[in-house]
VOGUMI-464016 format. One line per 4 residues: number of its first residue (from 1); their letters; for each residue y, z, x of C-alpha. Coordinates in Angstrom, 3 decimals. Example, Ala and Ser with C-alpha at 12.3 -4.5 7.8 and 13.67 -1.06 7.14 Angstrom:
! VOGUMI-464016
1) as) -4.500,7.800,12.300  -1.060,7.140,13.670
END
This chain:
! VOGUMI-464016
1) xxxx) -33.694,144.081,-61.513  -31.061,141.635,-62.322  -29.659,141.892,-59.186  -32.941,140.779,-57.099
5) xxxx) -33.652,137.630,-59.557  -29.616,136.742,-58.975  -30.128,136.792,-55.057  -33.259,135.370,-55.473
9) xxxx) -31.276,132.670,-57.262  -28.671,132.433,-54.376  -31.077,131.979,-51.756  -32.954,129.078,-53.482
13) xxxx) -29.965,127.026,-54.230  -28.494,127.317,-50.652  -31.927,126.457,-49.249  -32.487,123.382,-51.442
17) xxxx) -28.873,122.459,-51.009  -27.342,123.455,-47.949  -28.584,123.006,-44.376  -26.304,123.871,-41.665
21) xxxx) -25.919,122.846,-37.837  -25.722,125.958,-35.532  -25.468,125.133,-31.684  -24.996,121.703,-31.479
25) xxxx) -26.921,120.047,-28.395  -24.199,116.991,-26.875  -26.955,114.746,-27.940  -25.854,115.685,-31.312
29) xxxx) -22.188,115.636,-30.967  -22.502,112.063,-29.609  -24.550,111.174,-32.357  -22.032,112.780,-34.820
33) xxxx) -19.146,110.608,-33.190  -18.195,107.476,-34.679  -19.624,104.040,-33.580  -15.654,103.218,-32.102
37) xxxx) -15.243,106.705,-30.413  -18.495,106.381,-28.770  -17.404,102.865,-27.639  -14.158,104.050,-26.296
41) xxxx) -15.660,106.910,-24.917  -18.098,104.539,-22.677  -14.836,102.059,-21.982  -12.982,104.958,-20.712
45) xxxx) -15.932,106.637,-18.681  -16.159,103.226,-17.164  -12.383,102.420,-16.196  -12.096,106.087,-14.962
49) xxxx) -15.157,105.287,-12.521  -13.546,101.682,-11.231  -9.865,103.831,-10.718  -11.347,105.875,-8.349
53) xxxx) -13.383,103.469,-6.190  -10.366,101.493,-5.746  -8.263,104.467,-4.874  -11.188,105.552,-2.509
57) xxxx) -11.208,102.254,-0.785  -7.157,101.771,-0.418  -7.773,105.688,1.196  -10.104,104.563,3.480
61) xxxx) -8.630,100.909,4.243  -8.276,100.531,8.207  -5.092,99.602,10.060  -5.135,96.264,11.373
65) xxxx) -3.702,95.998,15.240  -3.107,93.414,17.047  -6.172,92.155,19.432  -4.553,88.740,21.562
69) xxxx) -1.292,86.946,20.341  0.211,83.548,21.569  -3.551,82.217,21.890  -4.120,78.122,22.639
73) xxxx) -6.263,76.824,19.426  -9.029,76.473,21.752  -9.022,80.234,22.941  -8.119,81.592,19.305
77) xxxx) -11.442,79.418,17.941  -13.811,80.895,20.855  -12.428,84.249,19.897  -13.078,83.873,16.700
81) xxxx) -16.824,82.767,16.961  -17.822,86.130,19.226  -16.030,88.331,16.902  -17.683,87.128,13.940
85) xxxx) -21.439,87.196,16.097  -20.115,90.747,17.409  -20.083,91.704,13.854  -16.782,92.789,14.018
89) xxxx) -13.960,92.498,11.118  -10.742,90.093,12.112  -7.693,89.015,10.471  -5.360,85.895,11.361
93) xxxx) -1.408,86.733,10.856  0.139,84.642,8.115  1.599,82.202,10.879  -1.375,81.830,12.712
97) xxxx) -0.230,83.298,16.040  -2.329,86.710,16.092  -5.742,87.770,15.571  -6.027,91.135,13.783
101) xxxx) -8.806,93.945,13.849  -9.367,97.534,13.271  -6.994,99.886,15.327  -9.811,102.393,16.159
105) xxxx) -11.660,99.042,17.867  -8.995,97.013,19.496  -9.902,98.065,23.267  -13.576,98.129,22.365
109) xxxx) -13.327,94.821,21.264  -10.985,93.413,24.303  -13.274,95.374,26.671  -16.431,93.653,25.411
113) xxxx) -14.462,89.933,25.066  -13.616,90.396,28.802  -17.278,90.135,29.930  -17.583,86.948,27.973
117) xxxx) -14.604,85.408,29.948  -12.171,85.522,27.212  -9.728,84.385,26.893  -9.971,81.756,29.332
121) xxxx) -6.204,80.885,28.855  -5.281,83.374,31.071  -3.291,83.513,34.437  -5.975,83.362,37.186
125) xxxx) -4.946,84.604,40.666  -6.517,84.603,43.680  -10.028,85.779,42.154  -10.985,82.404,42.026
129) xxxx) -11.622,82.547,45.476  -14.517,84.551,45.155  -16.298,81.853,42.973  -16.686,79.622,46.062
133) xxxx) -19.300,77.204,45.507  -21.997,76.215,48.339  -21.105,73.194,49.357  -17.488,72.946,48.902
137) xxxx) -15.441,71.084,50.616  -12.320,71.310,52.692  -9.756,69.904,50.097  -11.378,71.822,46.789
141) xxxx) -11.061,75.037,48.931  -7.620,74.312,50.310  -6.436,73.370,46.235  -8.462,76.885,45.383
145) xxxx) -6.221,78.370,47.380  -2.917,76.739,45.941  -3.982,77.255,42.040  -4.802,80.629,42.658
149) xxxx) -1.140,81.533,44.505  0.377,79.957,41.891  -1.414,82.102,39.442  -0.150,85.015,41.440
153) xxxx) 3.432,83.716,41.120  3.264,82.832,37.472  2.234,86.695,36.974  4.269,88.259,39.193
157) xxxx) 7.992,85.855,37.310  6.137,87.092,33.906  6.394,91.011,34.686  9.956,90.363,34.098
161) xxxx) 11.332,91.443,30.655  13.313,88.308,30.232  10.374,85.926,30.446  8.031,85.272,27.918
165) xxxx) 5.735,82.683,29.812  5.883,80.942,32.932  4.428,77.926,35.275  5.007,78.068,38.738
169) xxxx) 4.141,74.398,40.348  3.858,74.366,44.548  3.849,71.264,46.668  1.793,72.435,50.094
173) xxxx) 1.820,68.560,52.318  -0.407,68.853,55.234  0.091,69.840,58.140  -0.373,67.857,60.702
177) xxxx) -0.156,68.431,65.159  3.239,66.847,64.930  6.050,68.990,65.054  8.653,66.582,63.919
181) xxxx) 6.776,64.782,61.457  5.981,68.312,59.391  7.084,68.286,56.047  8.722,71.120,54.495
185) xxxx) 6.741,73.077,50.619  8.503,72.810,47.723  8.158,74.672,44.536  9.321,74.165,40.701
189) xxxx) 9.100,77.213,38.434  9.352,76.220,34.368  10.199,79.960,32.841  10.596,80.665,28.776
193) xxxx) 12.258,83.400,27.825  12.109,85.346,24.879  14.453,84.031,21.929  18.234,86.036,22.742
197) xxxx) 17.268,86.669,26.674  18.881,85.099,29.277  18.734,85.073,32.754  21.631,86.043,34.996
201) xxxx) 22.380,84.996,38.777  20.893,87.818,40.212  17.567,87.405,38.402  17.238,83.243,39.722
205) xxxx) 18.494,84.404,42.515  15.455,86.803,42.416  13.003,84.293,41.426  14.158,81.836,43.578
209) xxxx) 13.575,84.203,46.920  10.126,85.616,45.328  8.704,82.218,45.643  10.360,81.118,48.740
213) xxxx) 8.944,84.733,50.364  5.439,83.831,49.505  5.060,80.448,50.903  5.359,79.810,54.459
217) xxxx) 8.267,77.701,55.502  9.506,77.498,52.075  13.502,77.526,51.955  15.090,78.685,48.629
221) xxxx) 16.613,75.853,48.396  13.647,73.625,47.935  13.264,76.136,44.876  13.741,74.812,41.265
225) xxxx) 13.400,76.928,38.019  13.775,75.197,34.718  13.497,76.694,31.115  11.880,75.287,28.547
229) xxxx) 14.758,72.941,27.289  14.673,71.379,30.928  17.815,73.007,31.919  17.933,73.393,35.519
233) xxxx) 19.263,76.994,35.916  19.310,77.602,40.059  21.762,75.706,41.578  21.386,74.769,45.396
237) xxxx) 23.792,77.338,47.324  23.826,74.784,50.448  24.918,71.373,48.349  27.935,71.135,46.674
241) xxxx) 28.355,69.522,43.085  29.325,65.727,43.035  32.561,65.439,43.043  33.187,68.787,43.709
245) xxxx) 33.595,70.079,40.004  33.778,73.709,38.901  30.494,75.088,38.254  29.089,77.877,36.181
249) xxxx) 29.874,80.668,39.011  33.052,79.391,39.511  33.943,79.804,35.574  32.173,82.995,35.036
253) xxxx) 34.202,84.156,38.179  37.518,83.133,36.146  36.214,84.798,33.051  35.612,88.158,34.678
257) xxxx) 39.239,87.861,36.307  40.771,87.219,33.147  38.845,90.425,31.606  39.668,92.743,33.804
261) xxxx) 43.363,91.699,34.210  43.228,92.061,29.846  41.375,95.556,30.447  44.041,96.818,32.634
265) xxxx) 46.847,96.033,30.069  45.010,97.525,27.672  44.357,100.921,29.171  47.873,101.436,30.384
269) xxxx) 49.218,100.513,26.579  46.662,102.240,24.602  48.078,105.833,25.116  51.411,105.028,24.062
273) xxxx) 50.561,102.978,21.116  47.076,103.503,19.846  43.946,102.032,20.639  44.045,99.119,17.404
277) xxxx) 47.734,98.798,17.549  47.658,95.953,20.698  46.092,93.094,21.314  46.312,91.182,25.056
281) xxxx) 44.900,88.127,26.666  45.210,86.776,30.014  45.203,83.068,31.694  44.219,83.105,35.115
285) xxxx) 44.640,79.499,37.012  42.328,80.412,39.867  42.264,77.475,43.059  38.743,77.005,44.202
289) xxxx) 39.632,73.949,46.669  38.890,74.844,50.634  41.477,73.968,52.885  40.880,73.713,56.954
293) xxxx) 44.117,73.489,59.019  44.019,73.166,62.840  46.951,73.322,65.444  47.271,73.390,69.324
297) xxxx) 50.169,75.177,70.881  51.262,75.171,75.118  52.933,77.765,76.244  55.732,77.599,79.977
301) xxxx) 54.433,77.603,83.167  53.572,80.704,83.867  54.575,82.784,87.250  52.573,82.013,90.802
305) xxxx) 50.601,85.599,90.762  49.149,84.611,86.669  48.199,81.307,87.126  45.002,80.182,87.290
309) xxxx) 43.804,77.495,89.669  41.971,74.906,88.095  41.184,72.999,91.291  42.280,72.643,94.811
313) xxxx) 42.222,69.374,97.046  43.287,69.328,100.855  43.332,66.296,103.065  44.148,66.594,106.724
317) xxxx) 44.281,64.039,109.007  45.366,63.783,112.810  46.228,60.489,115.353  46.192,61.622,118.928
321) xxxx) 48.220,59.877,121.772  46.112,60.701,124.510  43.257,62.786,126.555  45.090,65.607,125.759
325) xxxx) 46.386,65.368,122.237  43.294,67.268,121.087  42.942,71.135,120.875  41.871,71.805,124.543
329) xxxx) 39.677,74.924,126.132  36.633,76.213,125.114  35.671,76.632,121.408  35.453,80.167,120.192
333) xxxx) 36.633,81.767,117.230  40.556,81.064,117.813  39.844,76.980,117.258  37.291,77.768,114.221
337) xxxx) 39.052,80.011,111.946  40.246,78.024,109.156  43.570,76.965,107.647  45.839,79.547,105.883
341) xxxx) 46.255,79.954,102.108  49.071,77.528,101.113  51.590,78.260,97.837  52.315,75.223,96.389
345) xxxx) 54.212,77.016,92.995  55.110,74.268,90.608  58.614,75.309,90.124  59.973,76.133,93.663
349) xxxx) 60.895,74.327,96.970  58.450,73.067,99.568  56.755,75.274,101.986  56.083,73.927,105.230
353) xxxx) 52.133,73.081,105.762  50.665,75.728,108.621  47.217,74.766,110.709  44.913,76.746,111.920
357) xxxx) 45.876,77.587,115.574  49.409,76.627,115.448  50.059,78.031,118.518  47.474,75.848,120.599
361) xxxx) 48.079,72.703,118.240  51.892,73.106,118.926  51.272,71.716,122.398  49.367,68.820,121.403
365) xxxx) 51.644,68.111,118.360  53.786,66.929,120.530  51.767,64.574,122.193  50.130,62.975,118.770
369) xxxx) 51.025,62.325,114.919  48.969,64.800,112.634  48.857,64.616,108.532  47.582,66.795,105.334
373) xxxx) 48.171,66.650,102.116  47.398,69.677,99.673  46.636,68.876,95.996  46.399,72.129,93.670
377) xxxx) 45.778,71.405,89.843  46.925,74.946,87.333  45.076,75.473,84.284  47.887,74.450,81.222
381) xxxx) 47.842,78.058,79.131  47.097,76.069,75.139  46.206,77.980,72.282  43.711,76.149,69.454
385) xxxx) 43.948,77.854,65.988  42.043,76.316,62.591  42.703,78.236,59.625  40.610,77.668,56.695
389) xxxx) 41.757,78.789,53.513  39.492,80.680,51.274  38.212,79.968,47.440  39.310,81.887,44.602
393) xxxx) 42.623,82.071,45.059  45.049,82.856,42.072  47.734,80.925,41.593  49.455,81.799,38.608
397) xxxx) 48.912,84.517,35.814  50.263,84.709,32.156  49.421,87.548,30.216  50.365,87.825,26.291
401) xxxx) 50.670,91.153,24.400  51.451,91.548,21.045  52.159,95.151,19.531  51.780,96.876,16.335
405) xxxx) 54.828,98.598,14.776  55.228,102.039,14.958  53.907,103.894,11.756  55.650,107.048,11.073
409) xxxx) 55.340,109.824,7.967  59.011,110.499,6.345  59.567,113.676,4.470  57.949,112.771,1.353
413) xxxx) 54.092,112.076,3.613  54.820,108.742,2.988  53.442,106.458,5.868  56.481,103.763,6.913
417) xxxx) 56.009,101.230,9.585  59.183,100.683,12.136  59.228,98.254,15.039  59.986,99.186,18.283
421) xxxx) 63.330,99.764,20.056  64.732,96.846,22.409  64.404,99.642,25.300  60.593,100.509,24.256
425) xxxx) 59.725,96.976,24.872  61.199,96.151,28.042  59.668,99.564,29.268  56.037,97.984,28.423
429) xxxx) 56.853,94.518,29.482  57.719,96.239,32.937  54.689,98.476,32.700  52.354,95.013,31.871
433) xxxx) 54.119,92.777,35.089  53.229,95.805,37.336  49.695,96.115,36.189  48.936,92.305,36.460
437) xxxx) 50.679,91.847,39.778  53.903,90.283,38.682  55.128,87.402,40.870  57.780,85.616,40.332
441) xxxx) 57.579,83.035,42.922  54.173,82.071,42.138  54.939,81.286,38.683  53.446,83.928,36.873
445) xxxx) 54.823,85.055,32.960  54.628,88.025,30.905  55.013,87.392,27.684  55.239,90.653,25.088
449) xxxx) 56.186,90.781,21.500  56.741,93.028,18.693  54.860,92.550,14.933  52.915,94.170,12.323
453) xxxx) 49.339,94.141,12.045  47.797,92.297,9.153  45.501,94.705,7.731  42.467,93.033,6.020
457) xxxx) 41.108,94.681,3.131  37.561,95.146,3.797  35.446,94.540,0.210  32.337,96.950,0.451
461) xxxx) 29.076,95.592,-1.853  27.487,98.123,-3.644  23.978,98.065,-3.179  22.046,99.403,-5.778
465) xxxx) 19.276,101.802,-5.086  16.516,100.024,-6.168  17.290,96.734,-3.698  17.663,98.658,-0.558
469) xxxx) 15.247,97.700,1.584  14.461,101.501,2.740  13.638,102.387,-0.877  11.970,98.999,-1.363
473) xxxx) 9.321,99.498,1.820  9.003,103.475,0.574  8.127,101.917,-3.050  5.798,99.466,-1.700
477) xxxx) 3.905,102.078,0.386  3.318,103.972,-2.406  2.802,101.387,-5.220  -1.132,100.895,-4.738
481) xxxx) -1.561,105.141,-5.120  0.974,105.826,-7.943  -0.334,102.628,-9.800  -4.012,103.969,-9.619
485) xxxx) -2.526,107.363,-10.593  -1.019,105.868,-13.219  -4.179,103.849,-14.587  -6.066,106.448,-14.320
489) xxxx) -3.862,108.905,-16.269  -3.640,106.748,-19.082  -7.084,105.776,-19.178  -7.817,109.529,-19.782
493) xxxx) -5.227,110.180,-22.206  -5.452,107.250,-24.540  -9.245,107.177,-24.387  -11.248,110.019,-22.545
497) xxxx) -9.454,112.838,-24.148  -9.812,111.844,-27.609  -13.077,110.753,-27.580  -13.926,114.521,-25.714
501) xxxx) -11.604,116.227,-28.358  -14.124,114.641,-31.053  -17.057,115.395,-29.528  -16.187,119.188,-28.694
505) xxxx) -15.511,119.911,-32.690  -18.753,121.467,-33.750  -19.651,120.050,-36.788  -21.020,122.342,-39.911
509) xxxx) -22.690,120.049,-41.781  -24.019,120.879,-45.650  -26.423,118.215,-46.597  -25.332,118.958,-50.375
513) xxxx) -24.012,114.653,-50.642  -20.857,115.697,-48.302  -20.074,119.317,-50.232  -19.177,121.880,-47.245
517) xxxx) -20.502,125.429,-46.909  -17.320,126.772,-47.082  -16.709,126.182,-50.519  -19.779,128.337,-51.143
521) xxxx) -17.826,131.434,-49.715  -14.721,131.004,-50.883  -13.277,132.239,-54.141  -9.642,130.321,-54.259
525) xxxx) -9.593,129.663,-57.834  -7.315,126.143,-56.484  -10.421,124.443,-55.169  -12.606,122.370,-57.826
529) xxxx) -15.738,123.747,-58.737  -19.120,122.331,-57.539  -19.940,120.890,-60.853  -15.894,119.100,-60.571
533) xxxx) -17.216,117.397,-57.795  -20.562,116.432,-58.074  -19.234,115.080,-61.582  -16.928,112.966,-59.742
537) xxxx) -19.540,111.533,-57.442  -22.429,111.436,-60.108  -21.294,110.520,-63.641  -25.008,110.636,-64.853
541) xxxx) -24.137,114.396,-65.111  -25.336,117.597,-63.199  -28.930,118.101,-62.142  -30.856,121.365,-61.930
545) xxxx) -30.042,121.966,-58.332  -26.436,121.512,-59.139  -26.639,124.002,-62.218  -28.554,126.705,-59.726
549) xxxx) -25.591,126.356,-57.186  -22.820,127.224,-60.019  -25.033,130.311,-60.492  -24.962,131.260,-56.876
553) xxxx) -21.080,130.613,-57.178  -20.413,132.728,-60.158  -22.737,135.558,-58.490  -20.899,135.045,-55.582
557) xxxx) -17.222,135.717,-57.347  -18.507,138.561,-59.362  -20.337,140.442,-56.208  -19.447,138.999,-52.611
561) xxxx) -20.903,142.081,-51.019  -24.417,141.116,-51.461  -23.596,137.645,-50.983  -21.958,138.542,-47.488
565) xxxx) -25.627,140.857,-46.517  -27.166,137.335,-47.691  -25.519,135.615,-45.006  -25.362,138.297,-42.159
569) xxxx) -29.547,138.498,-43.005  -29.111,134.688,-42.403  -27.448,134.734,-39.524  -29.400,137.416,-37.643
573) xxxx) -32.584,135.302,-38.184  -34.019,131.709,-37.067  -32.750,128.509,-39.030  -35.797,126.796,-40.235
577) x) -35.861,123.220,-38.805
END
């Protein structure tokens, strides 16, 4: 019986004394938490929550393309008003010369500015001759018709790579029934080019004949083209400069002589002594004056059968001394042949003048005086040559060479530079007169000489990782997603996880003024008893409930098996609330 009144005893004190927690709801567990874990708890829930909108926005963020660059102020404002009633997003470049917008609407966007007419700073061709007006005149149709070919020019100079923009200006006089009072078009085209282009002569030249091709009666050399510092860059093929000074064809011609006479020396010396070991440069005096030289030259007489008459006069006249002086008999074809063919050679004696019917005029000579005179004119053989001396003639060379001293490895793979031999030299300075076209008598000089290159120590700089610019763009592309990483992880480590860590210990909870459960099961004889330390927290001294749970200890010490069915019968059953 003693042992029924004991657990009797055991089961009263832990009722009055103890009540325990089993199953904790979270409710609970955040209402066991401190007032600062539960605040950092909510901070951290909160930050967490802001880190990943921001990382879901900079996910999602659109790439900007460009939609019209290079606008007038006046198109760039216009734009700007039908994006913003088109409802669609824009961005202006930092220096104001672009207008940004989504990539995946850019030719949406362009499409739909296009039926509003924008921009209006565009090139218009000759589609502004289907906006003809009722009513319009002669003049406003034939200036239509100019503004609208020089739109067509001004696109056709800006398809080139070179040019950047372009203004093509044409002046069409009218024409009038007058041939000779006509006047001839004339055109001006102001280019810019892109900054480090430049045109060459076969591009102006290329201009220059597109315009003149498009306009009737337009000669390319009423053609002008400008650039946008107002240098005039075609120069008029038919009029010579003032003066006649060298001009920019003539000096680029000398400049391309002078390289390929210095790339000729260098590719017959390179074999022999390296490809850095010589150095060459060449002076061309070039002569770009015209000459014109004419002369006249007469050859001898030449014989009788190769001359050439140039004309012939014969005069023949006859005195007779009576009736029958004169050619007697009846006219037939005897009397009317005509005279012979007389030689008169320059260089010869005389020959004796024969008449036509000699033998019936023999008679009557006799009786009469008769007289003709012969006059023959030869062509003089003369020869006319002009010679006119071409442009571009060279009139004296000089080439310098200087070469590098012959590096050789001795015995001990030491490298030792040597200069060359007296023979080696005069070998290449022969080598370099024959590839220039050595002349002596024109006053050309080949100059060659032996000396060591100065070899400049090049000083390489170090760049450290972190400042080249790869690694600088690859850190900035990745900056915005690391650093939300980054907030986010320690967000969740230095206030999340503790707070979690708190609220995930299950608390068992003995409402005995702070006195845990566990010291009702355990017999360590180290811990203080339960009198100890309600003593220590009461000094008024032990009440009755504290006396009843030293009983239930001591009972427990002297016969933990029924204490341990006490708690199994406990935990098999409902905790009253």
């Amino acid at each position: 019986m003693e042992q029924p009144s004991a657990i009797a005893v055991l089961e009263a004190s832990m009722s009055e004394v103890a009540t325990v927690t089993v199953n904790p709801t979270v409710t609970q567990r955040l209402a066991g938490l401190a007032p600062a874990q539960r605040m950092r708890l909510a901070v951290g829930v909160g930050l967490l929550v802001v880190v990943a909108i921001v990382g879901i926005l900079l996910g999602r963020q659109a790439e900007w393309r460009v939609l019209y660059a290079n606008l007038a102020d006046k198109d760039g404002g216009a734009i700007v008003a039908q994006l913003t009633t088109m409802n669609v997003p824009y961005k202006i470049a930092e220096a104001g010369g672009a207008i940004l917008v989504p990539a995946d609407r850019v030719h949406d966007t362009r499409l739909r500015l296009a039926t509003q007419g924008l921009p209006k700073g565009s090139v218009a061709g000759f589609e502004m001759m289907e906006a003809n007006r009722f009513g319009m005149t002669q003049f406003q149709e034939r200036l239509t018709f100019q503004r609208g070919l020089e739109g067509e020019l001004t696109r056709s100079i800006q398809a080139l790579s070179s040019v950047q923009s372009a203004r093509v200006h044409l002046a069409l006089p009218n024409q009038n029934g007058f041939f000779r009072e006509q006047q001839k078009p004339s055109a001006s085209v102001l280019v810019s080019l892109h900054p480090g282009r430049v045109l060459d002569r076969a591009q102006l030249a290329g201009i220059v004949h597109l315009v003149a091709s498009s306009v009737p009666e337009l000669m390319p050399a009423a053609v002008s083209v400008l650039d946008d510092t107002g240098k005039l860059l075609s120069m008029p093929t038919d009029r010579p400069d003032v003066g006649g000074g060298v001009d920019s064809q003539q000096l680029q011609y000398v400049q391309q002589l002078e390289r390929l006479y210095t790339q000729r020396i260098l590719d017959i010396l390179e074999p022999v002594v390296g490809r850095k070991n010589v150095k060459a440069q060449v002076t061309a005096e070039v002569d770009f004056s015209q000459t014109e030289s004419t002369s006249e030259s007469h050859r001898p007489n030449q014989t009788p059968d190769s001359s050439a008459v140039r004309s012939q006069q014969v005069v023949e006249s006859a005195n007779g001394g009576g009736a029958g002086s004169g050619p007697s008999g009846i006219p037939g074809a005897t009397t009317n042949q005509p005279p012979g063919a007389a030689s008169a050679p320059v260089n010869g004696p005389a020959q004796a003048l024969a008449a036509a019917g000699a033998s019936s005029g023999a008679s009557g000579s006799a009786n009469g005086a008769s007289k003709r005179e012969s006059i023959i004119n030869y062509e003089v053989d003369k020869t006319v040559r002009v010679v006119r001396g071409s442009t571009g003639l060279v009139k004296r060379i000089s080439a310098a060479v200087v070469l590098n001293h012959q590096s050789t490895t001795d015995d001990k793979g030491k490298v030792v530079s040597t200069p060359l031999s007296a023979e080696q030299i005069e070998k290449m300075t022969a080598l370099v007169r024959e590839t220039v076209g050595f002349n002596k008598d024109r006053g050309d000089s080949v100059n060659l000489m032996n000396a060591p290159f100065t070899i400049e120590k090049q000083t390489v700089t170090d760049v450290p990782l972190w400042r080249q610019p790869e690694l600088q763009d690859l850190a900035r592309s990745f900056a915005w997603p690391l650093g939300t990483l980054l907030l986010a992880a320690l967000v969740l480590l230095g206030m999340v996880r503790p707070a979690l860590k708190a609220l995930s210990q299950a608390p068992a909870v003995v409402s005995a003024r702070g006195v845990q459960v566990d010291a009702l099961l355990s017999d360590a004889p180290e811990r203080p008893s339960l009198l100890t330390a309600v003593e220590l927290q009461d000094p008024a001294g032990p009440t009755k409930a504290h006396l009843r749970l030293e009983d239930a200890r001591k009972l427990t010490r002297d016969n933990p098996a029924a204490v341990a069915n006490i708690v199994k019968a406990w935990i098999g059953s409902e905790v009253p609330a």
